[in-house]
C-alpha positions as CSV (number, residue, x, y, z in Angstrom):
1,X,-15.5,-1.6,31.9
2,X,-15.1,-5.5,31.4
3,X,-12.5,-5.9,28.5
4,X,-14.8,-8.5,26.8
5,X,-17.9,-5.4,26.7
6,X,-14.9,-2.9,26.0
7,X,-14.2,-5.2,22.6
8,X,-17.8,-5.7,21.9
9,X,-18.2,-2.0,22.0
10,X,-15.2,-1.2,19.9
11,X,-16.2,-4.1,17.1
12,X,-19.7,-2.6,16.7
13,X,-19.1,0.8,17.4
14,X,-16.3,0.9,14.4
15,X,-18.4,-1.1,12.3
16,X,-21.0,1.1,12.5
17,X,-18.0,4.3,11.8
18,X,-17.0,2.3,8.5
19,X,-18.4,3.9,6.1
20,X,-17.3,7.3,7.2
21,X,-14.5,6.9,8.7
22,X,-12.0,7.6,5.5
23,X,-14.3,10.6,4.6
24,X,-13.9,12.3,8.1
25,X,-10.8,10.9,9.0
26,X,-8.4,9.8,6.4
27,X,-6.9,13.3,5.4
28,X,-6.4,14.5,9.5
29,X,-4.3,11.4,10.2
30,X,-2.2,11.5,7.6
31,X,0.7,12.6,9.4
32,X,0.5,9.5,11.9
33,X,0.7,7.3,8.9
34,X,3.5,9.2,7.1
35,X,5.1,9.1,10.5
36,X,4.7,5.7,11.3
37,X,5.7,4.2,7.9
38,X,8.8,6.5,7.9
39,X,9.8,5.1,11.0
40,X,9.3,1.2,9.9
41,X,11.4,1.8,6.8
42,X,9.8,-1.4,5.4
43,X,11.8,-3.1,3.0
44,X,11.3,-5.3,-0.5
45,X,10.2,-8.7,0.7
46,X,9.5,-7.9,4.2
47,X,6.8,-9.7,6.1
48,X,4.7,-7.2,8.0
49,X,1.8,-7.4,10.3
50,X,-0.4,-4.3,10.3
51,X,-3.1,-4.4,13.5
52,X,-5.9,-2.4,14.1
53,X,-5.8,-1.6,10.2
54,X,-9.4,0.1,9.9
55,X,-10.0,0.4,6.1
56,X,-6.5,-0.2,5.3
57,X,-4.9,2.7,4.8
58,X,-1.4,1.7,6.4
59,X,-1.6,-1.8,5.1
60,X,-1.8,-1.0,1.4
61,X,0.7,1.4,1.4
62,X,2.7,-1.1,3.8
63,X,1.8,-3.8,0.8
64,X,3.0,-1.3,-2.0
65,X,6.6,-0.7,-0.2
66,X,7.0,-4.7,0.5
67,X,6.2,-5.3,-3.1
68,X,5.7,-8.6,-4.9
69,X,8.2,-10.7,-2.8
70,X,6.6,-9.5,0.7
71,X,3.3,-10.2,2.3
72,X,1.3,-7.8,4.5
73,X,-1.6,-9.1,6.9
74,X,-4.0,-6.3,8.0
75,X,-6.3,-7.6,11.2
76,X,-9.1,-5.6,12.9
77,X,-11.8,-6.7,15.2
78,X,-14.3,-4.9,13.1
79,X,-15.8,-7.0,9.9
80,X,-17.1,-4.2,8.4
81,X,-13.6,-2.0,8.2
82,X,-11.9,-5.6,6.5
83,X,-14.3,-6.0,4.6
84,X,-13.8,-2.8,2.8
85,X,-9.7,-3.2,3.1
86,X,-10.3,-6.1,1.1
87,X,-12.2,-4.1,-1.3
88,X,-9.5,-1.5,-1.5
89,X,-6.8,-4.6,-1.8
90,X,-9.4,-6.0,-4.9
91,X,-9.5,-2.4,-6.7
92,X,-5.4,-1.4,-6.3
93,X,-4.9,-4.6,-7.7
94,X,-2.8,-5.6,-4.4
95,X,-2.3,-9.7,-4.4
96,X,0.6,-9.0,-1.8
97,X,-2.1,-8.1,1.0
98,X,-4.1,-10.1,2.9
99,X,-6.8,-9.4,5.6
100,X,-8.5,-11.1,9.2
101,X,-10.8,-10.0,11.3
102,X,-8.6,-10.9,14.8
103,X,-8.5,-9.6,18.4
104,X,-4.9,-7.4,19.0
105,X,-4.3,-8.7,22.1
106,X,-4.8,-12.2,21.5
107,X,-3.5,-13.2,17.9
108,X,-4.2,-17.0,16.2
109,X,-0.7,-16.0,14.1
110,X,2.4,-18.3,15.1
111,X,5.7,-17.0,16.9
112,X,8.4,-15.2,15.3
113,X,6.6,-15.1,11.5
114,X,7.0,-11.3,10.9
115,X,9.5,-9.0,10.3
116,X,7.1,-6.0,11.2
117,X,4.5,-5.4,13.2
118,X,2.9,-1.6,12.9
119,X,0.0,-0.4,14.7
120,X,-1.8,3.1,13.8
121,X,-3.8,4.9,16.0
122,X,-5.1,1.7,17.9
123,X,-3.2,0.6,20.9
124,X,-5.1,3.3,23.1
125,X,-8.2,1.2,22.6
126,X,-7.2,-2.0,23.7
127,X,-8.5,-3.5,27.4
128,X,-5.1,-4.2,27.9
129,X,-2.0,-2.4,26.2
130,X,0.3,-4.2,28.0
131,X,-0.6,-7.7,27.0
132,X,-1.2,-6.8,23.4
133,X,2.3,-5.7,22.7
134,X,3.9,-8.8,24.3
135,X,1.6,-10.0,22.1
136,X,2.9,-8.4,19.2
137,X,6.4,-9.2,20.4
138,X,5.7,-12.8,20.3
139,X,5.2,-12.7,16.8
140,X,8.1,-10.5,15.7
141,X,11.2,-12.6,14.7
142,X,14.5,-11.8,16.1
143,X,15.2,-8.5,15.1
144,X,12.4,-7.3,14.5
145,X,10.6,-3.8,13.8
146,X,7.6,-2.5,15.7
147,X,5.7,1.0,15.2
148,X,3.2,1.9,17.3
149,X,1.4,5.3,16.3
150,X,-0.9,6.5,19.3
151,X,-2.8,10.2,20.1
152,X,-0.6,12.6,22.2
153,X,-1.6,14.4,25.7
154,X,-5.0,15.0,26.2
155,X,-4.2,18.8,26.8
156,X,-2.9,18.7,23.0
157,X,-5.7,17.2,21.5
158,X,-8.7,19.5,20.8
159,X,-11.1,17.1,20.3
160,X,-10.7,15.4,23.3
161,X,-13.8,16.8,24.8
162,X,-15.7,14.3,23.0
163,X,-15.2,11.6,25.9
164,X,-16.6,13.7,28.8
165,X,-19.3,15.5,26.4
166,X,-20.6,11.5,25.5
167,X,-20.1,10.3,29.0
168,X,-22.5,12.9,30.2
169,X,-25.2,11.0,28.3
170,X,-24.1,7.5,28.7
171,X,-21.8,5.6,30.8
172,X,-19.5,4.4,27.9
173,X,-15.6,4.6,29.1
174,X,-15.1,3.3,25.7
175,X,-11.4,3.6,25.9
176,X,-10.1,4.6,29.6
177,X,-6.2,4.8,28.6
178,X,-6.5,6.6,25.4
179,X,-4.5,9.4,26.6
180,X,-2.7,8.2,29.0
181,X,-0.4,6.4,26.6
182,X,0.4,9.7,25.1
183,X,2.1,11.0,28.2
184,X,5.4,11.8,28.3
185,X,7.7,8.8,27.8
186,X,4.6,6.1,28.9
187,X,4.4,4.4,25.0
188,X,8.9,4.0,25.2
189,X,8.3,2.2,28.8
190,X,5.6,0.1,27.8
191,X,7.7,-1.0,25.0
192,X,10.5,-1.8,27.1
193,X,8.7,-3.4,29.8
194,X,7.7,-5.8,26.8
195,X,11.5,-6.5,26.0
196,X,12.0,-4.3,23.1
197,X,15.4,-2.8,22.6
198,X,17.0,0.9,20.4
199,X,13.2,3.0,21.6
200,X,13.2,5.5,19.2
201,X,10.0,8.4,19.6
202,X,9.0,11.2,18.1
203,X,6.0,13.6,18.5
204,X,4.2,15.2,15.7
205,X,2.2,17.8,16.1
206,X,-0.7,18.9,13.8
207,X,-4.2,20.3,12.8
208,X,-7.0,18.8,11.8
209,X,-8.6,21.0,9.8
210,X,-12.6,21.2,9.1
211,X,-15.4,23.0,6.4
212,X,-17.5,23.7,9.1
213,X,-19.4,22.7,12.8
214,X,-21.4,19.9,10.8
215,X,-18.3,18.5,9.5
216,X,-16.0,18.5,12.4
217,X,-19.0,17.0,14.8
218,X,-19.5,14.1,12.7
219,X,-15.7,12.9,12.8
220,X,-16.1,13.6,16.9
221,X,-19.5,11.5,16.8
222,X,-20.2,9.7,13.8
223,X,-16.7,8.2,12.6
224,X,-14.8,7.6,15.3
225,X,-14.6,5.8,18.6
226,X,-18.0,6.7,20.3
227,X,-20.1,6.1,17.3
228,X,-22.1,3.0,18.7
229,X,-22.7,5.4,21.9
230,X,-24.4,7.6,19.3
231,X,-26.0,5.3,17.6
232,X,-28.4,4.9,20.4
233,X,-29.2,8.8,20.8
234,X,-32.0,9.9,20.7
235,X,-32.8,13.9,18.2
236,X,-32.9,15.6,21.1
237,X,-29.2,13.9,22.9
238,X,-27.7,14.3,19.8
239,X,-28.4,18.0,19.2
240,X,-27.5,18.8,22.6
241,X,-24.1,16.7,22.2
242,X,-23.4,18.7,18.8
243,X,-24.0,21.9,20.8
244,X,-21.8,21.5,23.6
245,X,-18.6,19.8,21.0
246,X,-19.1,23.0,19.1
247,X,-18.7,25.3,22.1
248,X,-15.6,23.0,23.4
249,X,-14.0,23.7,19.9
250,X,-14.8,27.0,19.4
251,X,-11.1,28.7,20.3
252,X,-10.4,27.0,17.1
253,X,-12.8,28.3,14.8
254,X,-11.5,30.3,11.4
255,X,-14.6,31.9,9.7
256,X,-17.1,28.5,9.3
257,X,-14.5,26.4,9.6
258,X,-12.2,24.9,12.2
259,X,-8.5,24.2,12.8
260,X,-8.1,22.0,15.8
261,X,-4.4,20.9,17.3
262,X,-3.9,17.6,17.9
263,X,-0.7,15.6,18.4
264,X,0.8,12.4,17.5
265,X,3.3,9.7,19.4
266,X,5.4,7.5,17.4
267,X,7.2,4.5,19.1
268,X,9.6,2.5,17.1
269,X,11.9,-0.7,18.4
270,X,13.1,-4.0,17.8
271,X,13.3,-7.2,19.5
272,X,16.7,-9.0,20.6
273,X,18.4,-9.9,17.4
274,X,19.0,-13.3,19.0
275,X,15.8,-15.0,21.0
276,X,16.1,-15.9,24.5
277,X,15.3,-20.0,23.8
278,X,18.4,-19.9,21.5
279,X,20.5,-18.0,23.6
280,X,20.2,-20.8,26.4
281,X,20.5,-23.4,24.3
282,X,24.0,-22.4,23.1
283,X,25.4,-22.2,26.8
């Protein structure tokens, strides 16, 4: 897919997943946030960047552990997720946090103004994964912290049927890396092909538990990454869709409800404590 469709598709497809994304979605990926937080050991008055920040889960508690000395910036390419960060900012009474609606790969933010960057569950949707976290390097200063939380291996990911099952009906390929990233060792090289030094991973695996079929079809469908794909469904594609994710899921059915496994990557690193411009100026 052309990267500038594959962002169009991603902007409207999780603007149309806002509203029901923290419904569906915010209790099964818990543990990447715990995860990725515990790994960025964010400090009072730290400067943090927190991209691909949905609704803001990561960012307000990122805002929270700064406190009043930090800042936090949360940036999405969807304006309906910021807007409802922002909302969530307004209500906790957070004037430490701000927000942007900004492209991950390409960010209007000056070098070397963060002490943290962290990224939950969104590098697998970017064109290109490779640019974005030079990207993100760029505006780390030296010694800086980046976290990137991404989805495991495909084969430990239940829900992953949802691609192929959507693809069937529509030509979407609305992230063709998502799992390839979680392959063994392929976040920590991609990292370090960026120029980031002391890798540090760890894999957590889990369950995302659901009530029942209705439930755990509308977080594969409705609030995730192929919901402008389904959007444009007709009663009948829809019902079929539902049919065939139920049958895919099915080996983890408990009474009505569902307990799928799924698995988590966590990268963490830091940049050289001393950037190259410096280093050549002082030989």
């Amino acid at each position: 897919m052309d990267a500038r469709l594959q962002r169009r598709v991603q902007r409207y497809g999780w603007d149309l997943a806002s509203n029901d994304y923290e419904p569906l979605w915010q209790e099964q990926l818990a543990p990447a946030r715990t995860g990725l937080l515990a790994l960025a050991s964010l400090a009072p008055g730290e400067h943090v960047l927190d991209l691909a920040c949905g609704t803001g889960l990561v960012t307000l508690d990122a805002a929270r552990r700064v406190g009043p000395h930090g800042k936090v910036l949360g940036t999405d390419l969807s304006g309906q997720m910021i807007e409802i960060a922002r909302q969530r900012a307004i209500e906790q009474q957070l004037s430490n946090v701000t927000f942007q609606r900004m492209d991950a790969e390409s960010l209007d933010l000056p070098d070397a103004s963060f002490d943290v960057v962290l990224c939950g569950l969104g590098l697998m949707y970017l064109p290109d994964p490779h640019q974005a976290v030079r990207e993100w390097r760029r505006v780390l200063k030296p010694g800086g912290r980046v976290v990137i939380a991404i989805w495991g291996k495909r084969v430990n990911c239940g829900w992953s049927p949802v691609f192929p099952i959507v693809d069937a009906e529509v030509e979407t390929d609305v992230c063709p890396l998502f799992f390839a990233l979680g392959e063994p060792d392929a976040l920590t090289q991609l990292c370090s092909d960026a120029g980031f030094e002391r890798l540090r991973q760890r894999r957590i695996a889990t369950v995302l538990s659901y009530a029942n079929s209705d439930e755990a079809c509308d977080a594969a469908f409705v609030g995730g990454p192929v919901a402008l794909a389904w959007s444009r469904f007709e009663a009948h594609v829809r019902a079929r869709a539902r049919a065939r994710y139920r049958h895919a899921i099915e080996p983890w059915r408990r009474s009505q409800g569902y307990r799928i496994p799924g698995e988590f990557v966590v990268v963490a690193g830091t940049t050289p404590s001393v950037s190259p411009t410096a280093t050549r100026g002082a030989r």
